[in-house]
C-alpha positions as CSV (number, residue, x, y, z in Angstrom):
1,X,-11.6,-5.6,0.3
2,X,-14.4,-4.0,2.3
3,X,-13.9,-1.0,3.9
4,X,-16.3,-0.9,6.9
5,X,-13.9,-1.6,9.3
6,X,-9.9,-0.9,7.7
7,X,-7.2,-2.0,7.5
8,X,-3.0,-1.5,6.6
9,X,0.3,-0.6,8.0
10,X,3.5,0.0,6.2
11,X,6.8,-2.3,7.8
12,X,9.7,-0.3,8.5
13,X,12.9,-2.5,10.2
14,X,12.9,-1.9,14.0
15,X,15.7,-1.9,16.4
16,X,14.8,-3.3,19.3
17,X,16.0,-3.3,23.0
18,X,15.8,-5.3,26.1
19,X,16.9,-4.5,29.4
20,X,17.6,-7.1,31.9
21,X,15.3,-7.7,34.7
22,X,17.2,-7.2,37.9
23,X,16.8,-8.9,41.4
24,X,17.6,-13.0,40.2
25,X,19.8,-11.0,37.3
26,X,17.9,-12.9,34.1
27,X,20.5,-12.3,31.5
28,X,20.0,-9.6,29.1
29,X,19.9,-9.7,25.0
30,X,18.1,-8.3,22.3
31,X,15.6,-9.9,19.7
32,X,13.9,-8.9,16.1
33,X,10.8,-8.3,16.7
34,X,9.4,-10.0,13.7
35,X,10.3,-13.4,15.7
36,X,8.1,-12.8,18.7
37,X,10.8,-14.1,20.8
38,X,10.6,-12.7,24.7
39,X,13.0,-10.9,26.1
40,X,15.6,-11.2,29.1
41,X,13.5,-13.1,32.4
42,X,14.2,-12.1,35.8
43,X,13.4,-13.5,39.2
44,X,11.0,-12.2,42.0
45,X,11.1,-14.2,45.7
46,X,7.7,-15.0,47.2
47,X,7.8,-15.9,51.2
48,X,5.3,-18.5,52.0
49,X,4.0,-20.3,55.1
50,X,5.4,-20.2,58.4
51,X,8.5,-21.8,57.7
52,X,9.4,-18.6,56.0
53,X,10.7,-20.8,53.2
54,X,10.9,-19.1,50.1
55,X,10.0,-19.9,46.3
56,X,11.1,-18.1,42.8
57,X,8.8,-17.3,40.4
58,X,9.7,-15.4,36.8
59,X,8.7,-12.4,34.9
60,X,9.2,-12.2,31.8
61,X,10.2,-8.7,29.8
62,X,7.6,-7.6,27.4
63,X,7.7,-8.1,23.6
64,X,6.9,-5.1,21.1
65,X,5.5,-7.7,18.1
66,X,5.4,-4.5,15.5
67,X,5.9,-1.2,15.6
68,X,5.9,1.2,12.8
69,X,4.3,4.7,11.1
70,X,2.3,5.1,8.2
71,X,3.5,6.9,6.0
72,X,7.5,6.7,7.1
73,X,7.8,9.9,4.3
74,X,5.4,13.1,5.2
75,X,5.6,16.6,3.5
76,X,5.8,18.8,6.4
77,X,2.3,19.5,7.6
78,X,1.4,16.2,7.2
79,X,0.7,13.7,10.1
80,X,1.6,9.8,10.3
81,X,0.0,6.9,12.1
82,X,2.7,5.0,14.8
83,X,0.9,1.6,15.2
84,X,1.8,-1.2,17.5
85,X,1.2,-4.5,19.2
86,X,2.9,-5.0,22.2
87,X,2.8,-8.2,25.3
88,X,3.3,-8.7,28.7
89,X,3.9,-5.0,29.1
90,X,2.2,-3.1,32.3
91,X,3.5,-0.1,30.7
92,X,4.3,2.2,28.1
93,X,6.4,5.4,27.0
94,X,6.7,6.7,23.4
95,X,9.6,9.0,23.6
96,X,9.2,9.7,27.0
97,X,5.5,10.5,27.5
98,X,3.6,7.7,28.7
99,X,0.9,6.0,26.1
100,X,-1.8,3.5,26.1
101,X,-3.8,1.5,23.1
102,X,-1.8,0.4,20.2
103,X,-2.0,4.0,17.8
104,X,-0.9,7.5,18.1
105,X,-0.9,9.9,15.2
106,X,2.0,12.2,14.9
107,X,2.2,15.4,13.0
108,X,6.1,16.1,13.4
109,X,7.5,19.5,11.8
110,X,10.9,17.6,11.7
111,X,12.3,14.6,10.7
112,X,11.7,12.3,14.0
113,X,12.6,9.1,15.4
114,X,10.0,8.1,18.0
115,X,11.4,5.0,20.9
116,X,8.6,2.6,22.1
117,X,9.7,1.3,25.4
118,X,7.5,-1.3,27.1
119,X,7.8,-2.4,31.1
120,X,6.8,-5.2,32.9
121,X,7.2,-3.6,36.7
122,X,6.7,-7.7,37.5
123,X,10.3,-7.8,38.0
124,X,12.1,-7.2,40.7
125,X,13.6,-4.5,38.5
126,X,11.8,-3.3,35.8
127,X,12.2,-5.5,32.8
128,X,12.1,-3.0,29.6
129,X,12.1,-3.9,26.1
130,X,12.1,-0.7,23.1
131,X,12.0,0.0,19.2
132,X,12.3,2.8,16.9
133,X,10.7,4.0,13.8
134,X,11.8,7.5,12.1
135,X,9.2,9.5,10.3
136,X,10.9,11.4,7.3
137,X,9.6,15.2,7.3
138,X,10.2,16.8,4.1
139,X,10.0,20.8,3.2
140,X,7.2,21.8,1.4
141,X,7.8,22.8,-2.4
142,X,10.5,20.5,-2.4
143,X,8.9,18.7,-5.8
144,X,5.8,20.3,-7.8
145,X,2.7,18.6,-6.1
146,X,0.2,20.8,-7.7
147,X,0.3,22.7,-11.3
148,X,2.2,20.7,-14.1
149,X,3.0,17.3,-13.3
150,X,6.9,15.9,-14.0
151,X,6.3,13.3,-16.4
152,X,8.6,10.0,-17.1
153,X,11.0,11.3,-14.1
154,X,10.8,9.9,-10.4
155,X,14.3,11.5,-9.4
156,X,13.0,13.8,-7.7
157,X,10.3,11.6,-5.2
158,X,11.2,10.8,-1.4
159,X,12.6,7.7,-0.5
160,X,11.0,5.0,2.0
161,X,7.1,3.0,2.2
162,X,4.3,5.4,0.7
163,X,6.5,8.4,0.1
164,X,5.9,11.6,-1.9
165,X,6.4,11.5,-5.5
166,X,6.7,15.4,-5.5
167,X,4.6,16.1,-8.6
168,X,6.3,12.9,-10.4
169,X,4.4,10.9,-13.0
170,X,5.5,8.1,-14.8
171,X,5.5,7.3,-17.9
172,X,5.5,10.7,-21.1
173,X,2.7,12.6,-20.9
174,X,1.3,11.4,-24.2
175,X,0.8,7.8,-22.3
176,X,-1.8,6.1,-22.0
177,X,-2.3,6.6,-18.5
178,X,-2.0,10.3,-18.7
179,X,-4.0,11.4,-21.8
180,X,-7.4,13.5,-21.4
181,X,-9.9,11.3,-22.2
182,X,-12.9,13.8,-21.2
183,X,-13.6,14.1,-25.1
184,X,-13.3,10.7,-26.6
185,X,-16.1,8.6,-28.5
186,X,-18.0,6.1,-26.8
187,X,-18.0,3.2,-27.4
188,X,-21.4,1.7,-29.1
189,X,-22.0,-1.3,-26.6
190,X,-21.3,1.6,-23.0
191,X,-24.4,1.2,-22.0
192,X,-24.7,-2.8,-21.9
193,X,-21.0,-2.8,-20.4
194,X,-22.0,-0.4,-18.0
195,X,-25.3,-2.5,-16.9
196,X,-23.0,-5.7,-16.7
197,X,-20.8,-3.9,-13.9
198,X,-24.1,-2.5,-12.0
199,X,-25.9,0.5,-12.6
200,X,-27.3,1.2,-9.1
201,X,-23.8,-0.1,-7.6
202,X,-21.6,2.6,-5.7
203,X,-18.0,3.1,-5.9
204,X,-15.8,1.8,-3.4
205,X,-12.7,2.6,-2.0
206,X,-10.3,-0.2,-1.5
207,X,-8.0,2.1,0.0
208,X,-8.0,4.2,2.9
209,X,-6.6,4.8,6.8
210,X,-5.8,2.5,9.7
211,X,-6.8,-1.2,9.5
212,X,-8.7,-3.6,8.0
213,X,-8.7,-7.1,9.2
214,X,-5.5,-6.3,10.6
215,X,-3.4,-5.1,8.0
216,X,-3.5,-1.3,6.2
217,X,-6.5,-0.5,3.4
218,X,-5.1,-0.6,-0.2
219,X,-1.8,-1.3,-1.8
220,X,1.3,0.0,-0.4
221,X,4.6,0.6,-2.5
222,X,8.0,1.7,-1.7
223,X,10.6,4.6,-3.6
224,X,14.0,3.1,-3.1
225,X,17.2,4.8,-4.5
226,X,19.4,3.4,-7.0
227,X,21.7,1.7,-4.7
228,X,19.3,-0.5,-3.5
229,X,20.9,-4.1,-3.6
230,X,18.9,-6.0,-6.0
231,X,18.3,-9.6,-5.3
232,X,17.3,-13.1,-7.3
233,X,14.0,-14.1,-7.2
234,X,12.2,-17.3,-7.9
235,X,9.1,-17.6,-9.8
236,X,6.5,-19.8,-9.0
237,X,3.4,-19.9,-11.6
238,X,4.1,-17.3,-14.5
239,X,8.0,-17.4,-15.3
240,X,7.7,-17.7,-19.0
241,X,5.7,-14.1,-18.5
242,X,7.9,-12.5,-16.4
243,X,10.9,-10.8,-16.8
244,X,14.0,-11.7,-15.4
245,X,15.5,-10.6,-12.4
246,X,17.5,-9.3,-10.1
247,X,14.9,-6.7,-8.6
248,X,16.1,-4.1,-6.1
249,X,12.7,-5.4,-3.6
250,X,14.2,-4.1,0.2
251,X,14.1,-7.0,2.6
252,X,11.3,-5.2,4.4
253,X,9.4,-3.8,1.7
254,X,5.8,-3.6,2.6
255,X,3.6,-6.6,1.0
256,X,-0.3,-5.9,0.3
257,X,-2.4,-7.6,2.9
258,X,0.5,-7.5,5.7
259,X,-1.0,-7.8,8.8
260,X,0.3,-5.2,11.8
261,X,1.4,-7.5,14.0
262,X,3.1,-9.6,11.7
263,X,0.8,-13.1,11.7
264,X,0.6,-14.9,8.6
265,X,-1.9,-13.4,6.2
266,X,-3.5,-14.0,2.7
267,X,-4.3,-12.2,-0.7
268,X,-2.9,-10.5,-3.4
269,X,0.6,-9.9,-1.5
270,X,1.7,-7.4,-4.5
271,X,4.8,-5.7,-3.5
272,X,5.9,-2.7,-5.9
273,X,9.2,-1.1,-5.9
274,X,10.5,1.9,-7.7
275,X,14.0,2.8,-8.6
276,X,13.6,6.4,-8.9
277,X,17.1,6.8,-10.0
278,X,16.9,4.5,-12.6
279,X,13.5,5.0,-13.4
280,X,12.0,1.9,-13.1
281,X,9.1,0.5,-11.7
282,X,9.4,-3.3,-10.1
283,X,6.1,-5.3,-9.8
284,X,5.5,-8.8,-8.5
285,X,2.5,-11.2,-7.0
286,X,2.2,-13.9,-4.2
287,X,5.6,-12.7,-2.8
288,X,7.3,-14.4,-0.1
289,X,10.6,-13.1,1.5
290,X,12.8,-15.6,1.5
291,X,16.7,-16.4,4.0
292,X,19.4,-14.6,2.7
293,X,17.2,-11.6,1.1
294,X,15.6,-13.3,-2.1
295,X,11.7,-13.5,-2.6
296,X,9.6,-16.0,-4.0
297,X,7.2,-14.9,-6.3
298,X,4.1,-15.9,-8.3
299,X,5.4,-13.5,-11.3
300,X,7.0,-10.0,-11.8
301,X,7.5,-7.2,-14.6
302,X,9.4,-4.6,-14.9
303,X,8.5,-1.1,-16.4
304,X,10.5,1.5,-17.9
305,X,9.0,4.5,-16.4
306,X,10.3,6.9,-19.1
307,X,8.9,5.3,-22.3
308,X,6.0,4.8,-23.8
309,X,7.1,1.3,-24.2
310,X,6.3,0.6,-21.0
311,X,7.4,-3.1,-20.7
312,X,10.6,-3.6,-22.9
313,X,10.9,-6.9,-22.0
314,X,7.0,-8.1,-22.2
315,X,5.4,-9.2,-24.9
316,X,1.4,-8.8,-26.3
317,X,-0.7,-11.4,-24.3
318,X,1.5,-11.5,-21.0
319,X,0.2,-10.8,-17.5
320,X,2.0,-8.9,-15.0
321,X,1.7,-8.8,-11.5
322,X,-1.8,-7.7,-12.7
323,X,-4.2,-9.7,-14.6
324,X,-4.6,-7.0,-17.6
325,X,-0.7,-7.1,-17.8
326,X,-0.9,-3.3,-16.7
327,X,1.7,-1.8,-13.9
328,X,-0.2,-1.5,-11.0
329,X,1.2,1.7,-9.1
330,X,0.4,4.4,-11.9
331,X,-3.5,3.3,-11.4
332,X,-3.5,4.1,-7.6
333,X,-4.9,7.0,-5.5
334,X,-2.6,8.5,-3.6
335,X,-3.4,10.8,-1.0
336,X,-0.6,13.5,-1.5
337,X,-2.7,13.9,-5.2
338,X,-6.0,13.7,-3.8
339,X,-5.1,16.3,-1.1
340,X,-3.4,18.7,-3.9
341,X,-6.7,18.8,-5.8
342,X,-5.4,17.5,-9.1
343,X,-5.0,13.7,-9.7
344,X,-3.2,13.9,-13.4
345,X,-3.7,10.2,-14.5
346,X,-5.9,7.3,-14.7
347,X,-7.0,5.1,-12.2
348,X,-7.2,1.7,-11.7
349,X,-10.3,-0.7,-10.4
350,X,-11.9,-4.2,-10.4
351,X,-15.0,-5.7,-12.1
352,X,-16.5,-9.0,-10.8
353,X,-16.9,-10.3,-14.5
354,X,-15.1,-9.4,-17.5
355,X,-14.6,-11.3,-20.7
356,X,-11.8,-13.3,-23.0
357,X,-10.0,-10.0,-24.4
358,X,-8.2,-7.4,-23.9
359,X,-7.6,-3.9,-25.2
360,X,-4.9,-1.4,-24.9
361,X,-2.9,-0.2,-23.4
362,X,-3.7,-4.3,-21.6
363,X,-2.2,-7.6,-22.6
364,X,-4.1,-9.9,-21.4
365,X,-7.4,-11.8,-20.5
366,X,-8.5,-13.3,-17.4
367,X,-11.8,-15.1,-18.7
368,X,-13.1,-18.0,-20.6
369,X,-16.5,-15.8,-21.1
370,X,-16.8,-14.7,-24.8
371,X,-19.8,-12.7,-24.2
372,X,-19.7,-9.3,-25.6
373,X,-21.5,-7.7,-23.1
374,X,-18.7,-7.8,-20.5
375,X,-15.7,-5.8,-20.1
376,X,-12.2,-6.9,-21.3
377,X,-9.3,-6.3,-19.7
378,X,-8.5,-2.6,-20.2
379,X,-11.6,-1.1,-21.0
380,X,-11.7,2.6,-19.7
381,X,-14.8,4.3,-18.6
382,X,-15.1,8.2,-17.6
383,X,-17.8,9.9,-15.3
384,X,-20.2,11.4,-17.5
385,X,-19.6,15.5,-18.1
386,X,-23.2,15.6,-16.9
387,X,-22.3,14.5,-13.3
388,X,-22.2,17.3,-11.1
389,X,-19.4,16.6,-8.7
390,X,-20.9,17.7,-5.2
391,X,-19.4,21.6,-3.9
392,X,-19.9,19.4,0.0
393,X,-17.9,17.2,-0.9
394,X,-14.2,16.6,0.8
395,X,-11.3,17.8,-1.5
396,X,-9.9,14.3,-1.4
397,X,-13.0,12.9,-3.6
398,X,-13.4,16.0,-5.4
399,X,-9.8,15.3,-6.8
400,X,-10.6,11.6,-7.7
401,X,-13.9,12.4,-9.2
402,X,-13.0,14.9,-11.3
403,X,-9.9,12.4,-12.0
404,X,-12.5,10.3,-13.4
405,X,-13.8,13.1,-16.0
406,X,-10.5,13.9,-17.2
407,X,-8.7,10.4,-17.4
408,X,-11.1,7.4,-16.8
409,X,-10.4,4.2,-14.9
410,X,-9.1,1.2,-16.8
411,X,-10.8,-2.2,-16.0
412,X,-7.5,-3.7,-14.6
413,X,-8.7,-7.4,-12.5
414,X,-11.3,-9.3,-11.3
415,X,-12.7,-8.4,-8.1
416,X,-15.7,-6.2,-6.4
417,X,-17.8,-4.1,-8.8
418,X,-16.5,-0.8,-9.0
419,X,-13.8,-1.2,-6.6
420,X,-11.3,2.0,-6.6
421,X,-7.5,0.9,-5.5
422,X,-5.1,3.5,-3.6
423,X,-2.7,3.3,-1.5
424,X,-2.9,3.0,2.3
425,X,-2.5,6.5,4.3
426,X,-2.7,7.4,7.8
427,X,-4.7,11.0,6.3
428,X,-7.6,9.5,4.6
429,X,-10.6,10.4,5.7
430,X,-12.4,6.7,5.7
431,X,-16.1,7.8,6.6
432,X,-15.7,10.4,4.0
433,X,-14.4,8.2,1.3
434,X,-17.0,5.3,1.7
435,X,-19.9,7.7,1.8
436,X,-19.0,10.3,-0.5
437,X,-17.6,7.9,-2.9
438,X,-20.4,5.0,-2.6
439,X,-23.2,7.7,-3.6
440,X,-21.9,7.8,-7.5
441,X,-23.4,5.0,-8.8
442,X,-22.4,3.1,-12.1
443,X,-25.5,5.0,-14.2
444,X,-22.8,8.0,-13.9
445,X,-20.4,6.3,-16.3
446,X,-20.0,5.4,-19.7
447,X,-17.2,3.6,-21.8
448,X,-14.7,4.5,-24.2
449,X,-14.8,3.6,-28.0
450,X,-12.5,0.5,-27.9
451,X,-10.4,0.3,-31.0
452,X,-8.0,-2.9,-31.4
453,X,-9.9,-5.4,-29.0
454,X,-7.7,-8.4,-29.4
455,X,-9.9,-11.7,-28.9
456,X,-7.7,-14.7,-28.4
């Protein structure tokens, strides 16, 4: 996903308003505004010709498409991004104080619930229709965001779309994704591996603030409590890989690639869910909410975020709801790390070619290309010690290079050369990100000795 123009929004359910017009006395109601549907009508009287006969014409109340804030969970000191898409409305008031565009960002020092209310003064009596998000402040120091990291336990991150883990890892520290990595061999074939990827190519953020093609930059995921009701869902392509559900996916859980104003859309559409009471991280692909709360999905697994057997139920040579068979979430940037200064874990990104293996900690191949030149699934590469991560450089990419040093990236799907995946966040700095980020090239990097390549 490019990044020159961005892109993402997290959904959050809406309650939604409509007063009826007055004057003709169109009858009032309310309507979800995922449907589109217009509100109450009213009537205006027009007197025409000398006759003075007179004529009705209608107004129709305005329609709020989407409305919703990005993230819905802020530590406090922290700002969010209210988005929405609005028509037919000559007018509009976000908790009292009028507004124009379709963004506003917010920096609330309490938990707040901000009303939309469009107007269409093309009534006789003002037609209004409103909706509410609530943006979830929580107190600094509530969780350990900085220092040592809380390993295998999510209990103690904030519920809701993009919250704060509060210092929360998962997986033991001894995992895979965690260990230091800034001292391991390399691998005899880095520098062909490396050349195969590009050597003059940049980095690239597929992550970041605002929109892109009208949906939010990188992949979003939502922390939902142990009572979450978990419902049935279908698999479509890769059931004899997946593991069985019920999974606890909210019926409006945010899907990657959802667009703002709620068209149809494309892509990936990976929606990730974790339990933090139970500790367990939900992953599926192609998903489809479905009537009656179930989803329709391409695949799903599901990972046990205390163990170091991360997939009870999967077996060697499965995919997930990535194509190395690795969970996708602990591979993302997330701002609330990248702000902190320490990002204590690996990250995830995309290669445009890779070959017919795999190595661990992934299961599984995406290629029919043998050649040994090209990176399997899983490979991990590391910025070289002698980079010299720029002092100028924002904290946010200080954080994820140094990241890079310490824990590597693991080659995790097919996609853009040297694309980084995050999570979407109304704080990212996007000019920052692309430029400072696109200037370390993939001569900085080398690979990892691979030991126990599995060549199917």
């Amino acid at each position: 996903m490019p990044l020159n123009s961005f892109k993402k929004l997290s959904s959050l359910t809406l309650i939604l308003t409509v007063a009826a017009c007055g004057g003709g006395g169109g009858g009032g109601g309310s309507a979800p505004v995922n449907t589109g549907t217009s509100g109450s009508t009213g009537s205006t009287t027009a007197t025409t010709g000398t006759g003075g006969s007179t004529g009705t014409t209608t107004a129709t109340a305005p329609v709020i498409n989407s409305f919703s804030a990005n993230p819905a969970s802020i530590t406090i000191g922290s700002g969010s991004q209210l988005s929405w898409t609005i028509s037919g409305a000559t007018g509009m008031t976000l908790n009292g104080n009028a507004v124009t565009g379709s963004s506003l960002a917010v920096n609330p020092a309490t938990t707040t619930t901000y009303t939309l209310i469009a107007s269409n003064s093309a009534c006789s009596a003002t037609c209004t229709t409103s909706a509410s998000v609530t943006v979830t402040v929580n107190s600094a120091g509530a969780g350990n965001t900085t220092g040592n990291p809380i390993y295998g336990d999510l209990r103690k991150a904030d519920l809701g779309a993009g919250a704060n883990l509060n210092g929360s890892l998962p997986f033991p520290a001894n995992n895979a994704w965690n260990t230091d990595i800034s001292k391991a061999a390399l691998d005899p074939a880095s520098d062909a591996l490396i050349n195969s990827i590009g050597l003059n190519t940049g980095l690239h953020p597929d992550f970041g603030a605002s929109l892109y093609d009208g949906a939010p930059i990188g992949i979003p995921y939502v922390v939902v409590a142990g009572s979450q009701p978990k419902v049935s869902v279908q698999f479509t392509d890769y059931g004899d890989e997946s593991d069985l559900g019920p999974y606890p996916i909210p019926a409006n859980a945010p899907i990657e690639g959802q667009k703002a104003n709620g068209s149809n859309f494309d892509g990936d559409r990976h929606v990730l869910v974790i339990d933090r009471d139970a500790n367990r991280l939900y992953e599926v692909g192609n998903a489809y909410p479905q009537a009656g709360g179930s989803w329709k999905v391409s695949g799903g697994a599901i990972f046990d975020l205390t163990s170091n057997t991360v997939r009870p139920g999967g077996k060697p040579g499965w995919t997930s709801a990535d194509a190395a068979g690795l969970p996708i979430f602990p591979g993302l940037v997330r701002y609330e790390e990248a702000a902190s200064g320490a990002i204590q874990h690996a990250l995830r990104f995309t290669v445009s070619r890779t070959r017919r293996a795999y190595v661990a900690p992934a299961t599984h191949y995406a290629s029919s290309n043998t050649s040994n030149t090209l990176p399997p699934m899983g490979m991990r590469v590391r910025l070289k010690a002698s980079y010299q991560i720029p002092a100028n450089f924002s904290n946010e990419t200080r954080a994820i290079l140094q990241a890079m040093k310490t824990y590597g990236m693991l080659v995790a799907d097919n996609g853009s050369n040297w694309y980084i995946s995050g999570a979407p966040d109304a704080r990212w700095n996007n000019d920052k990100l692309v430029s400072e980020l696109g200037s370390v090239k993939g001569s900085s990097f080398e690979v990892i000795r691979m030991d126990g390549l599995v060549t199917p």
